[in-house]
Structure formats: C-alpha cells, structure tokens
C-alpha positions in Angstrom: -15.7 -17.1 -21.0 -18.9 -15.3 -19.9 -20.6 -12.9 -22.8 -20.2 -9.4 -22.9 -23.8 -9.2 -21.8 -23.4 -10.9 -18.5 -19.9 -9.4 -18.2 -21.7 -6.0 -18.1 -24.6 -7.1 -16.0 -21.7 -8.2 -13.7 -20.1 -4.8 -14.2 -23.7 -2.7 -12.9 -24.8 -5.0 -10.3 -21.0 -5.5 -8.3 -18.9 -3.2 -9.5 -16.5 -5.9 -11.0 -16.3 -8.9 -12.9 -13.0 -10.9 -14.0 -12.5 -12.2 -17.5 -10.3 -15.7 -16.6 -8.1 -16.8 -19.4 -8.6 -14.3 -21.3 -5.3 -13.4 -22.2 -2.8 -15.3 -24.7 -0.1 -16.8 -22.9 2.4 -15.5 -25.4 2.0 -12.0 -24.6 1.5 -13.0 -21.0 4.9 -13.9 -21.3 6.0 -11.1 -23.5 5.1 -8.4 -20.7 6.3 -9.8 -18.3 9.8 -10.5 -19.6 9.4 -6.2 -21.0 8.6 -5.5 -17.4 11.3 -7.1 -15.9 13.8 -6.0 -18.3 12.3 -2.4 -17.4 12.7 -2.9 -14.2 15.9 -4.0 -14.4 17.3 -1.1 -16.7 16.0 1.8 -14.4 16.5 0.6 -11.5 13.4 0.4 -10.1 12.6 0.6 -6.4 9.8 1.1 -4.4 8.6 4.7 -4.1 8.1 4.4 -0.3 4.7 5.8 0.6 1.0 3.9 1.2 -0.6 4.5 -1.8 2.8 3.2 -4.1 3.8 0.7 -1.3 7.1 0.0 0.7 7.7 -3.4 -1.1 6.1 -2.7 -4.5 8.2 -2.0 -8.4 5.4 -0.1 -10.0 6.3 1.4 -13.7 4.7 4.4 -15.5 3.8 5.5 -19.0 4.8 2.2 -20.5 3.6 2.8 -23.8 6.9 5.2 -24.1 8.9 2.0 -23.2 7.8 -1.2 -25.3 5.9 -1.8 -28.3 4.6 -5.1 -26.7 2.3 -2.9 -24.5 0.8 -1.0 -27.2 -1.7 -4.5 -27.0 -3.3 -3.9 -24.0 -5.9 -1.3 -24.7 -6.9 -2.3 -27.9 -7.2 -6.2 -26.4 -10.5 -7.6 -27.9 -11.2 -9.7 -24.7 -11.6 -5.9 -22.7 -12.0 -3.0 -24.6 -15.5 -4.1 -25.7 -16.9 -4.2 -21.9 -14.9 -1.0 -21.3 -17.0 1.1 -24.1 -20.0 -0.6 -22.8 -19.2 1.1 -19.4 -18.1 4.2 -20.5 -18.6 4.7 -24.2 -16.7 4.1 -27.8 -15.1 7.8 -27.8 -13.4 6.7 -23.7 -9.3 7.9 -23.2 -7.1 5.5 -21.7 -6.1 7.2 -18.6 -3.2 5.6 -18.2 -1.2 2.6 -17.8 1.0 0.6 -14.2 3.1 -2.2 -13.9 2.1 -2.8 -10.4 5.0 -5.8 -9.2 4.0 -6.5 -5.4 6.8 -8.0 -3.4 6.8 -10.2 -0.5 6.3 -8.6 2.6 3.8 -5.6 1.7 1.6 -4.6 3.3 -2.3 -4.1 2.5 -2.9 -1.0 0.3 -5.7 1.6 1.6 -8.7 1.0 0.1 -10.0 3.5 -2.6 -12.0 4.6 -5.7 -10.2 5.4 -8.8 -12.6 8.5 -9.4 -11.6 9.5 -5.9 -10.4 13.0 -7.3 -13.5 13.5 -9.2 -15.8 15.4 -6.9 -19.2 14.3 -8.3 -21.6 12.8 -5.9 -22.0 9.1 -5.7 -23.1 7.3 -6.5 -22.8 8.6 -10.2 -22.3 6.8 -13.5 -19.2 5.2 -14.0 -16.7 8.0 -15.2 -13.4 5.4 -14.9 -12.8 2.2 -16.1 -10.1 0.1 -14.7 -8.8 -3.6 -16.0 -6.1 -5.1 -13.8 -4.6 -7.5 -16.3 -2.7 -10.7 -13.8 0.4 -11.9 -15.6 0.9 -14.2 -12.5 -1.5 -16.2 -10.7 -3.0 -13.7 -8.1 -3.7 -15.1 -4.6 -4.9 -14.1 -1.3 -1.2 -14.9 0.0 0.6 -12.5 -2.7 -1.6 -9.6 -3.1 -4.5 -10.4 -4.8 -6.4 -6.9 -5.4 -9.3 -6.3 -2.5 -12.6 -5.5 -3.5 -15.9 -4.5 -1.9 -18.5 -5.6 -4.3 -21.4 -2.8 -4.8 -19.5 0.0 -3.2 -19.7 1.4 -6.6 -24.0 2.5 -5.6 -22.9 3.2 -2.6 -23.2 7.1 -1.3 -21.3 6.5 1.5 -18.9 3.2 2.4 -18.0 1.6 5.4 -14.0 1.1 4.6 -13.3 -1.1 7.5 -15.8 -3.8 6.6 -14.1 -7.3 5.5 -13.2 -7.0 1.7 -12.5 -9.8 -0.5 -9.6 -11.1 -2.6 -9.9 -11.2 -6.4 -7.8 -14.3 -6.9 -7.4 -15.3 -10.8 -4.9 -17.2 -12.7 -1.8 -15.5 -14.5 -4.0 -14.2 -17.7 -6.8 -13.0 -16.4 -8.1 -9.7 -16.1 -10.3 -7.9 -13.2 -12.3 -5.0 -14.5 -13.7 -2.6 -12.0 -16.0 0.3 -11.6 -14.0 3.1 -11.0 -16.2 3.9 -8.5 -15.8 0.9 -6.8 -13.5 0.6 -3.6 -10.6 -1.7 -3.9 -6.7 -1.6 -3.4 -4.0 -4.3 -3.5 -3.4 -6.9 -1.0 -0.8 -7.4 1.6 2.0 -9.9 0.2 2.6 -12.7 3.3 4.5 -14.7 1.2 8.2 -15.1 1.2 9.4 -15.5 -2.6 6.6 -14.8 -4.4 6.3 -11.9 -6.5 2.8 -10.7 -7.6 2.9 -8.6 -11.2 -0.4 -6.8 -12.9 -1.0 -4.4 -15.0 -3.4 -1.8 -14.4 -4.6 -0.1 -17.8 -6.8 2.5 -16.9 -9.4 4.4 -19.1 -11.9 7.0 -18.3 -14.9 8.8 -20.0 -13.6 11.1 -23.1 -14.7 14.3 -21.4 -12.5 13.6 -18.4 -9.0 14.6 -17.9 -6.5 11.2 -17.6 -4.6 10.5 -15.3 -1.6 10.0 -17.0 0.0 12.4 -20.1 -0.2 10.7 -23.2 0.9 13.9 -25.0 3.9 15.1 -23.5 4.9 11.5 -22.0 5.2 9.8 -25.1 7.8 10.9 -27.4 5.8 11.7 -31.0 7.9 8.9 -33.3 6.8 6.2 -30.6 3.1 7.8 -31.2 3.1 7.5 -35.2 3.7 3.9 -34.3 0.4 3.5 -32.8 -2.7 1.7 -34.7 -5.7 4.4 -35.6 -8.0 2.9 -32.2 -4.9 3.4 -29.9 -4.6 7.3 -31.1 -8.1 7.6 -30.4 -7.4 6.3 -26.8 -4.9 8.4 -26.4 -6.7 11.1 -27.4 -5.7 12.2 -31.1 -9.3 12.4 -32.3 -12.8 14.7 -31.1 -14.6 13.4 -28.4 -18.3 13.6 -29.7 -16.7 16.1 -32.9 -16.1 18.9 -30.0 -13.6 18.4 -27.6 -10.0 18.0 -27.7 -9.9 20.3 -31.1 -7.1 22.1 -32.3 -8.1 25.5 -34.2 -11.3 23.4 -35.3 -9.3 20.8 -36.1 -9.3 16.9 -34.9 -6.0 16.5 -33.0 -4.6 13.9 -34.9 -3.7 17.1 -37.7 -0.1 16.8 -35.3 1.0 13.8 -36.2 1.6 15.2 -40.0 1.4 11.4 -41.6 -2.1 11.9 -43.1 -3.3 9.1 -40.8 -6.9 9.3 -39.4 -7.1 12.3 -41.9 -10.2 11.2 -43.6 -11.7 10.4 -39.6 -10.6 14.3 -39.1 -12.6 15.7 -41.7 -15.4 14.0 -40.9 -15.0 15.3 -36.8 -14.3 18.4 -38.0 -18.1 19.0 -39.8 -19.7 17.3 -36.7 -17.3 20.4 -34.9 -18.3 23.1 -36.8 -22.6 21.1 -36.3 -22.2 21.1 -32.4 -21.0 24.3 -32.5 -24.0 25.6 -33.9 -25.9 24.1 -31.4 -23.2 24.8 -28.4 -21.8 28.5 -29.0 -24.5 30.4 -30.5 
C-alpha cells in the first residue's frame, strides 16, 4: 500500500486517493452481513429523491445499530491520512450505508462542504472515506470524481468525470471539497454497497448527531479515540465545553477523566488569551 506520505501528496494534488486492500476481509464481511440484516429489519427502501437516489438502500447513524461499525473511524489504514488532512482533534461527521441497486441512475455531482459558505478554494474542512465492501465498477456505481476540483474556484460540472473503480476492501478518501457523486448502476443483479464515514474539522458542526442519535449506554461502549470523534473531548481545550468542563464529564464512568483535567487547564489558558 502507498505510505501515508504519498497518500497525502495524493490527497493535495487531486483531491483523492484510494487505499486498495486495505481493509480485512473479515470485517468486510462482518458489515456487510450487519448491513443487510439492517436493512432487512427496517425495511429499508429508497428515499426517492436525487440526492438519496430512486434505486438506492442508504442507512443512517449506524453506530446506534452495531457494534461492528464502531471499527471504521478508528481503522489504522484511514484515520492517520484523515488527521493529516484535517487535524488529530477532527469529529466524525457522520456515517452511510450507501447500497446502490441496479438501475440507478447517476447522482448529481457535489462537494461535501457544499453548505459551508467559505470561498474556494479553501483548506480542506471535510474529510470523506468511502469504504467498498464490494468490488466497485463503472457498471454498478462506482463513485465519480473530478480530480483537482478541490483548487478549483469555480467547476465546470458537466465535464467527463471518472469512475473510482476498487476491489471490495478498499477505501476512496476524498477532499471534501472535491466534486464527486455516485454512479449510475446499468447492471442488472448487481448490487453496489459502501460506506461513507465522514469526518470534518473539530470547529465545524457534523453532519450527523452523535449526541442525541446515539443512545448514551451504546456511547459508554465506545473506545476513548472514538469519544473524541464523536465529540466527548475539547477541540484545542476550548470548544465543545460544558460549564468549563471537557464533555466527556456526561458520560459519569470516570473515563477520559484524567484527558478532561488536562483540557480543562488548557480551557481556563485559552481563555485567558480568548475572553479578556
């Protein structure tokens, strides 16, 4: 597998880069058989719209669903190039099944810091790895990308794009800057699952609830670096506090509380510098 150096170099110069193999085949399997089983259990069908698709399963908050995918932001294959993109105190922003059926069509193409009115181009403030637990091809839906749209002030959408075909257990990791969006599914069987886990920078708002969609005994369960992705710690010992205090004072297990005290005197340092 490339080193984390050229993966970043990749990263700055097109946007993208994909990490093949990277992923154990066990827990390959292992999400996939959670997501179906998910799927199955709620019912899942598409949500009917461009964005979501007319022929796509996509599944939400999945950290609240199975502990198998409490793996996927810590994974030491990607969350080193993520903090190298954005920095060690990142959120994850949130976290997608994305199952592409046969017969979808081509998603628009988009930025994931599209809400984020900051002129472009502009550091990266989201991080995105699409994680393939099937082979992705051009055929099924392979994501779309247009390389070094991500320094780009302005993009032509309608130029050609290309596919980002990998085997099942490989991971794309965009810019969030960069313009991508799924591809049209021509096939006629094949079904084309992902997982997009999504981060952003730690002064950003996510784009998915960690707090209120994940029920607090499901959180206790988490290792200390997932909290801190999901946002039970200070982002630089400031923000995020709770009457001074690191958030992680709510989960009431004594966890991260030697972390906490040390947040809390770089809090009450910035403050210094910040408020007065």
């Amino acid at each position: 597998m490339k080193s984390l150096d050229q993966q970043l170099a990749e990263m700055r110069s097109q946007g993208y880069t994909i990490l093949e193999n990277a992923i154990e085949p066990e827990l390959v399997a292992a999400l996939v058989a959670a997501i179906r089983r998910i799927e199955r259990e709620s019912g899942a069908t598409p949500r009917g719209n461009p964005a979501e698709g007319f022929a796509t399963l996509r599944t939400y908050n999945l950290l609240a669903k199975d502990p198998v995918f409490q793996q996927m932001p810590v994974h030491r294959a990607v969350l080193p190039l993520v903090e190298r993109v954005l920095d060690p105190g990142c959120l994850l922003s949130g976290m997608t099944a994305i199952d592409i059926g046969p017969g979808e069509r081509a998603q628009p193409i988009h930025p994931d810091d599209l809400v984020m009115t900051v002129p472009r181009p502009h550091p990266a403030l989201m991080c995105t790895s699409l994680w393939a637990l099937t082979d992705f091809s051009d055929a099924n839906g392979a994501t779309r990308i247009l390389p070094g749209t991500h320094l780009e002030a302005r993009t032509d959408t309608t130029r050609s794009s290309i596919p980002a075909e990998m085997p099942a257990g490989s991971v794309l990791v965009i810019d969030g800057g960069l313009w991508h969006g799924g591809g049209a599914n021509t096939t006629e069987k094949e079904w084309r699952i992902g997982v997009n886990v999504q981060y952003c920078a730690g002064f950003c708002r996510p784009q998915q609830n960690q707090y209120l969609g994940i029920p607090r005994e499901i959180t206790r369960t988490f290792s200390d670096r997932l909290l801190e992705l999901c946002g039970y710690s200070l982002y630089k010992g400031i923000m995020g506090h709770i009457d001074g205090q690191s958030p992680a004072i709510v989960l009431g297990d004594g966890r991260l509380e030697e972390r906490a005290y040390a947040s809390d005197k770089q809090l009450g340092a910035r403050r210094s510098r910040v408020e007065y």
